[in-house]
C-alpha positions as CSV (number, residue, x, y, z in Angstrom):
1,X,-86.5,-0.2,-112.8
2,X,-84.0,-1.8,-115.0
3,X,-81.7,-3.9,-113.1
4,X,-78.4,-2.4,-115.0
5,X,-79.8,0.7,-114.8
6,X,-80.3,0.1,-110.9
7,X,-76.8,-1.1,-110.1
8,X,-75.4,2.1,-111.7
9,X,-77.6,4.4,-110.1
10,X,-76.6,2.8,-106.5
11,X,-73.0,2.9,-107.6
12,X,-72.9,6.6,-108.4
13,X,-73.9,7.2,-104.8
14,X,-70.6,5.7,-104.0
15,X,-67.8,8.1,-102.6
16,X,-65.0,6.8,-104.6
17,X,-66.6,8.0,-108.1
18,X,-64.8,8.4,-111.0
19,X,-65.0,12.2,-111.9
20,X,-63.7,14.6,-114.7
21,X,-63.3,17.8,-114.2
22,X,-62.6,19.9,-117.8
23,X,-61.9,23.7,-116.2
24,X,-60.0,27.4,-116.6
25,X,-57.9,29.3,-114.0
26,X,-60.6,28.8,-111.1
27,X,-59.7,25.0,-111.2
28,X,-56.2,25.9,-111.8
29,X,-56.2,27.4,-108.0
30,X,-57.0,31.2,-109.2
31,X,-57.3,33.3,-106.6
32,X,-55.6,31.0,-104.0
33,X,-52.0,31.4,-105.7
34,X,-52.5,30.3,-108.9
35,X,-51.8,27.0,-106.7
36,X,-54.1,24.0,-107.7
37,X,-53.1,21.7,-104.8
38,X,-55.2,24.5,-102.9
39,X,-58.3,25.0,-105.4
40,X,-61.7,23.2,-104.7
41,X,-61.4,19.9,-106.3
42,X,-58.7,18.8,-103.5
43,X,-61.4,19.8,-101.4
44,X,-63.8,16.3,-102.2
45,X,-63.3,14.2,-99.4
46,X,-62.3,10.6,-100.7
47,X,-63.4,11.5,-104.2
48,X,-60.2,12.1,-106.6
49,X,-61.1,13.9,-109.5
50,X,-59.1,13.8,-113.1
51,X,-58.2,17.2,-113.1
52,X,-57.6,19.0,-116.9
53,X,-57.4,23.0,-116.8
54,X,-56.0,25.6,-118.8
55,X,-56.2,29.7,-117.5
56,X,-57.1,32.6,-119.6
57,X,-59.2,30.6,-122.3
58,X,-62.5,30.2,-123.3
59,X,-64.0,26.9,-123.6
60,X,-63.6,26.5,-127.7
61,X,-59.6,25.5,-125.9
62,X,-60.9,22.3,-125.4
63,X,-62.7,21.6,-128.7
64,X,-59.4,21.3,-130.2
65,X,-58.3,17.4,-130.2
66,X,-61.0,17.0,-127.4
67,X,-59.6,13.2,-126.9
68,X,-56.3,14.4,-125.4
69,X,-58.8,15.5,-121.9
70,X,-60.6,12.3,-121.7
71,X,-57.8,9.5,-120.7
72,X,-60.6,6.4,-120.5
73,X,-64.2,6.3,-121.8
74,X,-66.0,5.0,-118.0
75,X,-66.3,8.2,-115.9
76,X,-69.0,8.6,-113.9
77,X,-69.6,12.6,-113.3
78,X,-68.2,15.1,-115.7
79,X,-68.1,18.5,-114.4
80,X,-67.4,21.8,-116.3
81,X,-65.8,24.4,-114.2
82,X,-65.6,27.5,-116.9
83,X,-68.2,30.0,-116.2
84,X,-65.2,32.2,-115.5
85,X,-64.1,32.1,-118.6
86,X,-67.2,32.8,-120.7
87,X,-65.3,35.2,-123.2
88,X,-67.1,37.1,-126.0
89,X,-70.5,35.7,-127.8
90,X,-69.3,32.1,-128.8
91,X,-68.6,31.0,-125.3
92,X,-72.0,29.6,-125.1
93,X,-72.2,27.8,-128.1
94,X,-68.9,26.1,-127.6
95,X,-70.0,25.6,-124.3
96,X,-72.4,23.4,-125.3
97,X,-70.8,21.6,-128.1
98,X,-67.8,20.7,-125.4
99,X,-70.8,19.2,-122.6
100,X,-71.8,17.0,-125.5
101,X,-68.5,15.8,-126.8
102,X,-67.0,15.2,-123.5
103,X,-69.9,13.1,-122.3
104,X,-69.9,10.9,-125.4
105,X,-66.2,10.6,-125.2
106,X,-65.9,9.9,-121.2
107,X,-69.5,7.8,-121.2
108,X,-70.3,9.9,-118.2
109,X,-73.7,9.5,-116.8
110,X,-73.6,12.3,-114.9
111,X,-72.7,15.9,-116.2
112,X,-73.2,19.5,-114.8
113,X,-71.7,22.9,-114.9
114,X,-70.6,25.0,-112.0
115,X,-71.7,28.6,-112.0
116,X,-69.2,30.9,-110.5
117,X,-69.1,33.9,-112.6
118,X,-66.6,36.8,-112.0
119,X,-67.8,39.9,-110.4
120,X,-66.7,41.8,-114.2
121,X,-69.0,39.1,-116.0
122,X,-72.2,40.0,-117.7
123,X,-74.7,37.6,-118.9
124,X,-75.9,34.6,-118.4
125,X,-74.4,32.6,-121.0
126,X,-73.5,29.6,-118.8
127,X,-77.1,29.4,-117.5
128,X,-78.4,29.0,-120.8
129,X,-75.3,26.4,-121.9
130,X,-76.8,24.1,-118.9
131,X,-80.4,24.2,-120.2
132,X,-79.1,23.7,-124.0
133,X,-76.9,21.0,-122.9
134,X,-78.7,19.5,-120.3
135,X,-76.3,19.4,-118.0
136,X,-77.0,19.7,-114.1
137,X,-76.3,24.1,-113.3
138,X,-74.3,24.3,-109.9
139,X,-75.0,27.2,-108.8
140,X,-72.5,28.9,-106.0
141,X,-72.8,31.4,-103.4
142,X,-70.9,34.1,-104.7
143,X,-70.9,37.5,-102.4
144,X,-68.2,39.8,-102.7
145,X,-66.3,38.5,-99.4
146,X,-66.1,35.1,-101.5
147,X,-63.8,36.7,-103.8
148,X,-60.0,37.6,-104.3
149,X,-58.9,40.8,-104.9
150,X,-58.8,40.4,-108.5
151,X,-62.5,40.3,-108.8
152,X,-62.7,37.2,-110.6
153,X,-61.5,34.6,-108.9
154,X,-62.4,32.5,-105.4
155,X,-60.3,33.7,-102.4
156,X,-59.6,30.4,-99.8
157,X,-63.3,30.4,-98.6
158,X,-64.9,30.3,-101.7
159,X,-63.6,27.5,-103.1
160,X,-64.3,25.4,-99.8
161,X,-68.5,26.6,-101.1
162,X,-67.7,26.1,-104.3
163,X,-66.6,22.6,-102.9
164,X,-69.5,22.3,-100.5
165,X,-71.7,22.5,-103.5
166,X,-70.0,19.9,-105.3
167,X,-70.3,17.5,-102.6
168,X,-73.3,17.8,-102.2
169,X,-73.7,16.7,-106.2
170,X,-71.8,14.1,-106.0
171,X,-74.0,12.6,-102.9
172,X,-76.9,12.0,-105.3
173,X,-76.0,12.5,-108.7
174,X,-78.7,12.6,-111.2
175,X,-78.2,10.7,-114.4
176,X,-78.7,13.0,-117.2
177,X,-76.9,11.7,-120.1
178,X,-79.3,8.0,-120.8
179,X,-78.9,8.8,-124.6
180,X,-75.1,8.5,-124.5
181,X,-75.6,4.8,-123.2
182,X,-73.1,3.0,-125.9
183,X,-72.9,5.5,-128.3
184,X,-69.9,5.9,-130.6
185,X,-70.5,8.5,-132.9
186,X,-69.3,11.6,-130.7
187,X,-69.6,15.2,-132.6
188,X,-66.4,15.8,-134.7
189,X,-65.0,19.0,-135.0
190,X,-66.4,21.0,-137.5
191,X,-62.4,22.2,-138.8
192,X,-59.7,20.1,-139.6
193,X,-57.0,19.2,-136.9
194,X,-54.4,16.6,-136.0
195,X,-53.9,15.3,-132.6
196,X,-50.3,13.4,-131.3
197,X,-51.3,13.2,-127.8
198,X,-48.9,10.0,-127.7
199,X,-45.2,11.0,-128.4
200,X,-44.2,7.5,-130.2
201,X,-46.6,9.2,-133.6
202,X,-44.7,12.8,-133.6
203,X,-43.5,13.9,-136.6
204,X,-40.2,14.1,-136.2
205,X,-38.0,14.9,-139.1
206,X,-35.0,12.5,-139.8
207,X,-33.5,13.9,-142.7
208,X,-29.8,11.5,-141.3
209,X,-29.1,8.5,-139.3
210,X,-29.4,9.3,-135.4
211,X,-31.8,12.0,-135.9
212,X,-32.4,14.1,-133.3
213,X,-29.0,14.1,-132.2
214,X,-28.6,14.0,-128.2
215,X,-32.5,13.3,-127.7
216,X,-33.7,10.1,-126.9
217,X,-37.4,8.5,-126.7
218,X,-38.5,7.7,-122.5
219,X,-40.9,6.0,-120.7
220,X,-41.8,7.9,-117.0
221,X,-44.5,6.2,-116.3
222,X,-43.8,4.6,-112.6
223,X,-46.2,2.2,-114.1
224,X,-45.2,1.3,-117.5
225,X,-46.7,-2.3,-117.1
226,X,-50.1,-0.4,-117.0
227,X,-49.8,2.8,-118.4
228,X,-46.9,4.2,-120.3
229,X,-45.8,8.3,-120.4
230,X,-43.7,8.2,-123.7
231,X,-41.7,11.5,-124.1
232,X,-38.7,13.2,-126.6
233,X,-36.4,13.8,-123.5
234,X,-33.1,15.5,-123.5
235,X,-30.6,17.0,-121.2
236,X,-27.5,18.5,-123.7
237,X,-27.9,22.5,-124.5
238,X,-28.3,23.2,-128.1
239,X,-29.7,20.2,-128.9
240,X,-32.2,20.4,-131.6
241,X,-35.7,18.5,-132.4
242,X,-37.3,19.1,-135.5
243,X,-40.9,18.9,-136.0
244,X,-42.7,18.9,-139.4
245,X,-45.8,20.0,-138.9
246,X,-48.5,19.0,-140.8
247,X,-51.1,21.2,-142.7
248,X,-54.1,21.0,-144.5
249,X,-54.8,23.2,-147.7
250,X,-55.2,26.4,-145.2
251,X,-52.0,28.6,-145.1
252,X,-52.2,29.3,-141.2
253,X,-52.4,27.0,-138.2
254,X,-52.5,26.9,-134.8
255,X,-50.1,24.8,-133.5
256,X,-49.8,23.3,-129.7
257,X,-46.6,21.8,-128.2
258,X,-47.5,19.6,-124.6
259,X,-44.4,19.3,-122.7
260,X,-43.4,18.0,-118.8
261,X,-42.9,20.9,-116.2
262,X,-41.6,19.6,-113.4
263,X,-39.0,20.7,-110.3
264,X,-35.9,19.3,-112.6
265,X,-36.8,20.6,-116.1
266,X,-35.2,23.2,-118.2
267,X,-36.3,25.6,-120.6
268,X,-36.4,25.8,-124.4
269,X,-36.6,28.2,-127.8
270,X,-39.2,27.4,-130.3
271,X,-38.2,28.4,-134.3
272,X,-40.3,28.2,-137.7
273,X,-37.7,27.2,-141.1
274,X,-37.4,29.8,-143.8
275,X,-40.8,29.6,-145.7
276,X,-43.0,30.1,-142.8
277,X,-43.5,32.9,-140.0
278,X,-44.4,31.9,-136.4
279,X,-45.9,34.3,-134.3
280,X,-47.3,34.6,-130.8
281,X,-51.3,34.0,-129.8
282,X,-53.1,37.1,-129.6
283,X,-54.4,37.4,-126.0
284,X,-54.1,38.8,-122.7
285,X,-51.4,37.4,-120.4
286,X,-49.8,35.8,-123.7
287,X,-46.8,34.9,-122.4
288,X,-47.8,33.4,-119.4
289,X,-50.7,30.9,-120.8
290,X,-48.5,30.3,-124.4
291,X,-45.6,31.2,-124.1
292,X,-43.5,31.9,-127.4
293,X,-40.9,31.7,-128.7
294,X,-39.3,30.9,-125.2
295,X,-40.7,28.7,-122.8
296,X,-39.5,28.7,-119.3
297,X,-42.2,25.8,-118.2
298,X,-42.6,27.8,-114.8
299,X,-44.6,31.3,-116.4
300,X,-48.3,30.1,-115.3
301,X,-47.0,30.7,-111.2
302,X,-44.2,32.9,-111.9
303,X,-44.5,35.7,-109.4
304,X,-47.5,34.5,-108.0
305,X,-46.8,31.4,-106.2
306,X,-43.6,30.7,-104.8
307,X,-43.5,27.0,-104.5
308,X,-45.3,25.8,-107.2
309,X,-42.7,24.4,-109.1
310,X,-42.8,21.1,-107.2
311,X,-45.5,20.0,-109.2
312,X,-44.4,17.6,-112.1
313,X,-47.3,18.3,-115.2
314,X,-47.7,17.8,-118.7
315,X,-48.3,21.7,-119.8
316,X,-48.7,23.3,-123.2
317,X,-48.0,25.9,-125.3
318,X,-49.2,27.4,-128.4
319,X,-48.7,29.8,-131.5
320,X,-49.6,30.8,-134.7
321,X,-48.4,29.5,-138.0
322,X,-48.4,31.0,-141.3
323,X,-46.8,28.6,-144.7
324,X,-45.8,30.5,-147.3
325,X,-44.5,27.4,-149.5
326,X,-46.1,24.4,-151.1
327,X,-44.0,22.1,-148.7
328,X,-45.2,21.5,-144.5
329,X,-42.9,23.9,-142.6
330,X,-40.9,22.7,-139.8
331,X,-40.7,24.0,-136.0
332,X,-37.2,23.3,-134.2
333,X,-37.4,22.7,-130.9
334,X,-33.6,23.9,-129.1
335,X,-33.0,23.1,-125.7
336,X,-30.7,25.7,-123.7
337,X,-29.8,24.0,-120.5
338,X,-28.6,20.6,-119.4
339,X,-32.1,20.6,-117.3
340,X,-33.9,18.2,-119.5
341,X,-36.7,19.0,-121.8
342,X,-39.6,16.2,-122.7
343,X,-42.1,16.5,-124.8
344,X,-45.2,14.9,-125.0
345,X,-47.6,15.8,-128.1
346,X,-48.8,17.6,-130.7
347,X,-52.0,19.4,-132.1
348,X,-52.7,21.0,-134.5
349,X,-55.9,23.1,-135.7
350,X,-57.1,25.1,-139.0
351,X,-57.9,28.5,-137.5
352,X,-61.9,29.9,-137.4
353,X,-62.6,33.1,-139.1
354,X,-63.8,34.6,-135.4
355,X,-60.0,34.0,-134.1
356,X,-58.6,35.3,-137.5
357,X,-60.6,38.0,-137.8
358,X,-59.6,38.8,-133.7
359,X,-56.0,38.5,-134.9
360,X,-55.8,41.1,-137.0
361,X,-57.6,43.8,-135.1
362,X,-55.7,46.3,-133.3
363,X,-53.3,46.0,-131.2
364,X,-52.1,42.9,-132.7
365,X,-48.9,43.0,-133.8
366,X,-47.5,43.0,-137.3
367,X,-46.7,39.6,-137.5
368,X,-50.2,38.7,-135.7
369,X,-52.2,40.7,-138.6
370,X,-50.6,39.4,-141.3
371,X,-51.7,35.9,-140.1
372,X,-55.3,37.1,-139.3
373,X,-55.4,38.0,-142.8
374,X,-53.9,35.0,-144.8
375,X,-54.6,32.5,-142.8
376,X,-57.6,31.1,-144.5
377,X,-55.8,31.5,-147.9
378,X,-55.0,28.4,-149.6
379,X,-52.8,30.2,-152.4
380,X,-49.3,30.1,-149.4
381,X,-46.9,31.0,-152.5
382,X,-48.0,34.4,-153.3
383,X,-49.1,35.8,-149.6
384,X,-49.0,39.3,-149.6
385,X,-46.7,41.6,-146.9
């Protein structure tokens, strides 16, 4: 054997590994209180994963500006914790393309999927994603007593299995991913996007001197010799931000806003300029997952878990965007407490014809099917109602 290949191989037996874990509402603590200091992935012994999760998506969520997830390119273990989330026939296929890309990007030399399906799911889709991807399948125990009462999600004792089984993969760890050795030409997204994951690049507008009034540019890192945490912070009601948002020839976007959550902040009112129309994503539990047009930073545990707020997290948010002039249209961000209000990046993505096509079937809303339909236009000053 190699001898760089056997030093690694000996390493990744080690039990302080360095693990990603990409993942929907099971990872976000579903079915224990929506509380993620409770879901498996606390439940590793010494190994501390990098935890990135999102409820109520599929796995195309993390397609979108796929760098923002991967924070240094020398994990060890990737591990893909969506098989709850395997919505409609795509699921697979993005699936797939998200193993591959998150690899590349994280170097990891390990990858595999976990394989806990809801007791409403049908298919194998995730089964076939792990062969396609070749990525290691997990599979869990998953009897009925293993479940919450929603059906879909791990009560207490299954995610200590679903943990079990993870241990147990990280004790020996295949290495699955030798092509990726070096490489540097990761997939690229097949649409157009732009990605401000660092808050020094937004584009904020500064039409006069001192722009934004009453918001100021901080660094929370408790670390800022090593890492720094930039944010737009501010703490006066009513203050405005103003972000212009950039577009490519498409009329509609999808635009998402990361912003810090956290015991101490406030909540805030998003608003699109004349010359474009904003509207809310088309999904179940909307206003929960992307909230819009007012974010309250505490709806993902609102009325299910009491004491979640104590948890300080960048989350996001997300809605639709639809230009009707030549010119980018702008999104004003308002706070409306003194609580402060940071935020931390933006994203933006040209919509698929599978979501705009899902937009504008019933029951969307008005405003939701006229941006399922133009969308894709390119012609923004003559959209029709």
């Amino acid at each position: 054997m190699h001898m760089g290949l056997r030093s690694r191989s000996l390493r990744l037996k080690m039990s302080d590994l360095s693990v990603l874990v990409i993942g929907g509402s099971v990872t976000g603590g579903g079915g224990v209180g929506n509380d993620p200091t409770r879901a498996w992935h606390t439940q590793l012994g010494s190994t501390r994963p990098t935890v990135k999760y999102k409820s109520a998506i599929n796995p195309s969520h993390f397609l979108h500006c796929t760098e923002r997830f991967v924070d240094h390119s020398h994990y060890d273990v990737a591990l893909f914790d969506l098989s709850a989330n395997m919505f409609g026939a795509t699921s697979e296929g993005h699936l797939v393309q998200l193993v591959e890309r998150i690899r590349c990007l994280s170097h990891a030399h390990s990858t595999a999927i976990l394989h806990w399906p809801g007791l409403i799911t049908r298919g194998n889709a995730t089964q076939r994603a792990a062969l396609r991807s070749g990525a290691t399948l997990l599979e869990v125990p998953h009897g009925p007593e293993l479940y919450s009462r929603d059906r879909v999600h791990p009560n207490a004792q299954g995610h200590a299995r679903i943990a079990e089984r993870v241990r147990l993969y990280l004790a020996t760890v295949p290495r699955n991913a030798t092509s990726n050795d070096n490489r540097t030409d990761c997939p690229v997204p097949s649409h157009s996007e732009a990605c401000f994951p660092n808050a020094l690049d937004l584009p904020v507008a500064r039409t006069r001197a001192g722009e934004p009034y009453h918001w100021k540019m901080v660094d929370d890192s408790p670390t800022p010799d090593k890492v720094h945490k930039f944010g737009w912070m501010s703490t006066t009601p009513g203050a405005n931000l103003t972000l212009i948002i950039p577009q490519d020839d498409e009329c509609g976007a999808m635009v998402t806003l990361a912003y810090l959550t956290a015991p101490d902040t406030g909540p805030f009112r998003l608003r699109c300029e004349s010359g474009c129309t904003c509207s809310s994503i088309r999904m179940a539990h909307q206003w929960r997952v992307f909230p819009f047009p007012l974010v309250m930073g505490k709806e993902e545990w609102m009325g299910v878990c009491a004491d979640c707020n104590r948890m300080k997290t960048t989350k996001e948010t997300a809605f639709n965007l639809l230009r009707e002039r030549r010119e980018a249209c702008r999104v004003t961000v308002t706070t409306l407490s003194s609580r402060r209000v940071r935020l931390d990046g933006l994203y933006v993505q040209v919509p698929d014809e599978t979501f705009t096509r899902y937009t504008r079937s019933p029951p969307a809303n008005p405003t939701q099917r006229r941006f399922g339909t133009y969308a894709l236009r390119t012609d923004c000053e003559t959209l029709g109602p």
